[in-house]
N, C-alpha and C positions, 0 to 999 in steps of 0.2 A: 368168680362164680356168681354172685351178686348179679354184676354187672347183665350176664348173661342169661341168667333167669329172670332180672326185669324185662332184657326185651323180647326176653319170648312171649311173658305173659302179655305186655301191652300189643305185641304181634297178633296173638290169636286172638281178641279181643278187636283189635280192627278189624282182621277177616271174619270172626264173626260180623260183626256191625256191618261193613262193606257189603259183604253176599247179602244180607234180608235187605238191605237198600234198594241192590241193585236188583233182585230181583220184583220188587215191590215197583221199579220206575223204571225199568230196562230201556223203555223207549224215549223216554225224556230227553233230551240235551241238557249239557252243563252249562245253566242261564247263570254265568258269574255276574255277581254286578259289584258297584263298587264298595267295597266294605274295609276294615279295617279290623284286624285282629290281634290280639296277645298270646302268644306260647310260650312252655317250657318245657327244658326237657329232662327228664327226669334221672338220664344216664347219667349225666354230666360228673354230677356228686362223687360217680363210683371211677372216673379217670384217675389214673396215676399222679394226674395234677390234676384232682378236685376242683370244683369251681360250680356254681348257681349261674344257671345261663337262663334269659330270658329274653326272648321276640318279638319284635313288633313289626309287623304286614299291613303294606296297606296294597287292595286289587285293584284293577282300575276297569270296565267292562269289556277292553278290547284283551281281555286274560291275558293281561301281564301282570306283572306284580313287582313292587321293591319292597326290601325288609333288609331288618339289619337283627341281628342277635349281639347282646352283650354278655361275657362273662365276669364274674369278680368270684376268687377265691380267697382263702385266708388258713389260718391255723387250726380255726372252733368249727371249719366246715370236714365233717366226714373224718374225722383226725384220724381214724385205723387206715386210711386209707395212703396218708402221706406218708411215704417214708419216712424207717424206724430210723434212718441216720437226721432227720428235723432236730434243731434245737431250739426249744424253746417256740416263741410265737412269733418267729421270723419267716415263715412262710407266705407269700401274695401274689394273687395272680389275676391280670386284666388281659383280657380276649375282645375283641371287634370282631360282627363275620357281617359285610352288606352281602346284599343276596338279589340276582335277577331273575325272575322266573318269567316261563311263558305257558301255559296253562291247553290243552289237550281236551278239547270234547269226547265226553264218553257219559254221563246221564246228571241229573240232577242233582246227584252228592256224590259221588266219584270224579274229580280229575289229576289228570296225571299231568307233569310239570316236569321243567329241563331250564336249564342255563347257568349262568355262571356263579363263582360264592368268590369273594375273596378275602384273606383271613389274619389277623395281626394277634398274634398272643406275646404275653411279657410278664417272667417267670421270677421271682426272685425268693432266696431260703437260706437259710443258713446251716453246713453241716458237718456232721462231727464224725470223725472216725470213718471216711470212706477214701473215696482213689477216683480216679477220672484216668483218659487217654487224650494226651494231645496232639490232636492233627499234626501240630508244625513242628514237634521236635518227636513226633513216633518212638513215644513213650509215655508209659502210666505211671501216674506220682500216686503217692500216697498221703494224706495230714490226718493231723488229729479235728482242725476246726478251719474251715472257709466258708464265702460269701459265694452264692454261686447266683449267676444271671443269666438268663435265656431267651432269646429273642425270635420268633419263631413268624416265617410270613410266609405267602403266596398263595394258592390258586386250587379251585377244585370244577369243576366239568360233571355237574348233579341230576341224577334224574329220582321220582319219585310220586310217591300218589296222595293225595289228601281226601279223607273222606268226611263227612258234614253230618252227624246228628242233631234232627231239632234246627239245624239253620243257628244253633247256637254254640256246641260243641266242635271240635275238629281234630281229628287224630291223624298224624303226617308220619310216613315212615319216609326215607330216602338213600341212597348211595350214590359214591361218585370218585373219580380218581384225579390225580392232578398232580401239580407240583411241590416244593415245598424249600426256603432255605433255611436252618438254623443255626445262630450264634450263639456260644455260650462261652463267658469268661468269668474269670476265678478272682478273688481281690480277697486281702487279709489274709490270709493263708496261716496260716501254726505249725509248723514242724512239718513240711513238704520233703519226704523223700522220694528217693527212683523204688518204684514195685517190681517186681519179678514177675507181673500178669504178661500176657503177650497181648497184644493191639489186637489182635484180633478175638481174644475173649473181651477184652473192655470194650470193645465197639458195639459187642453183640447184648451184653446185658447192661452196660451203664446207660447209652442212649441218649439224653437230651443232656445228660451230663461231661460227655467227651466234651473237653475246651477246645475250641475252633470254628471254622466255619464251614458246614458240610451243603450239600444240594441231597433232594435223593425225591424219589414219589412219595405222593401221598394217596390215601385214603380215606376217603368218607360216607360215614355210615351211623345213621342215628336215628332217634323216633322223637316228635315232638306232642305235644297235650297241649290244646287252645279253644281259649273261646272268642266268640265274635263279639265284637265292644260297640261295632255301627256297621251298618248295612243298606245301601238305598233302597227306596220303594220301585 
């Protein structure tokens, strides 16, 4: 619920901002030049795996762009947020996402952007009193305490718009669809029995926690908050 009422409010706060721009410079072109910016984004916190993400862009004037965003999560970050089976302060988590854009004339503080992301996340926790599904022997165990790790990579296909207050502000909404593999295995374990779930209820609510290794789509969709840090003349 969080989650979903941040990004409505920073939504309509763009589109405000965006419409009085656009219509204050309708007829300008989007004169990118080269600059170099910082973002963050403010969803991140509220994921199911927490994490402080932050970005760095730099444009080049032929509207391209590379950027990479970095994630690091932990225990002391959003802690209502991490599952109530966490013990203790064995929760962390490291995200890479490089990013290739190519940039869309449309006015002086509006453009719109497309191209690739590709993405490395690496999950580790420790937990007490839950179950998992494993792919390879199609069945859900149960323990009282395990080490779980999560390997998560591959690819997303991104469009979206940046809009530029002041030449010093920027607010980026985007989405995008793509691929995705994840591994995850179990180490330590304490008292592993067989559960009485069916595979097909643990697949559907445990998620990044099935042991194995699955393929499946992904999606993406988020809002970023940035300022400009250097800009040519």
């Amino acid at each position: 619920m969080k989650k979903t009422l941040a990004f409505v409010v920073i939504a309509i706060a763009v589109h405000l901002c965006t419409t009085k721009l656009y219509a204050q410079d309708e007829n300008r072109k989007y004169d990118i030049k080269n600059s170099l910016q910082i973002s963050v984004m403010p969803l991140s916190s509220y994921d199911s795996n927490p994490r402080y993400r932050v970005g760095l862009e730099y444009i080049i004037k032929s509207k391209r762009s590379i950027s990479v965003d970095i994630g690091y999560g932990s225990s002391d970050i959003n802690r209502e947020s991490i599952d109530d089976n966490s013990v203790g302060n064995n929760y962390s988590l490291l995200e890479i996402r490089p990013e290739f854009k190519k940039y869309l004339n449309i006015n002086n503080y509006i453009g719109f952007y497309f191209g690739p992301e590709l993405f490395y996340i690496n999950m580790k926790n420790r937990l007490k009193d839950d179950r998992f599904f494993d792919y390879d022997e199609d069945k859900t165990f149960s323990f009282d305490f395990a080490n779980v790790e999560m390997k998560k990579y591959g690819f997303h296909i991104k469009g979206g718009f940046k809009a530029t207050i002041a030449n010093i502000i920027t607010f980026d909404i985007y989405g995008g669809i793509g691929y995705r593999i994840r591994n995850t295995e179990y180490s330590n374990i304490v008292n592993q029995y067989e559960s009485d779930y069916s595979g097909i209820f643990s697949s559907l609510n445990n998620g990044y926690k099935n042991q194995g290794v699955s393929g499946n789509l992904s999606l993406a969709l988020g809002a970023r908050i940035g300022i400009v840090l250097w800009s040519s003349k």
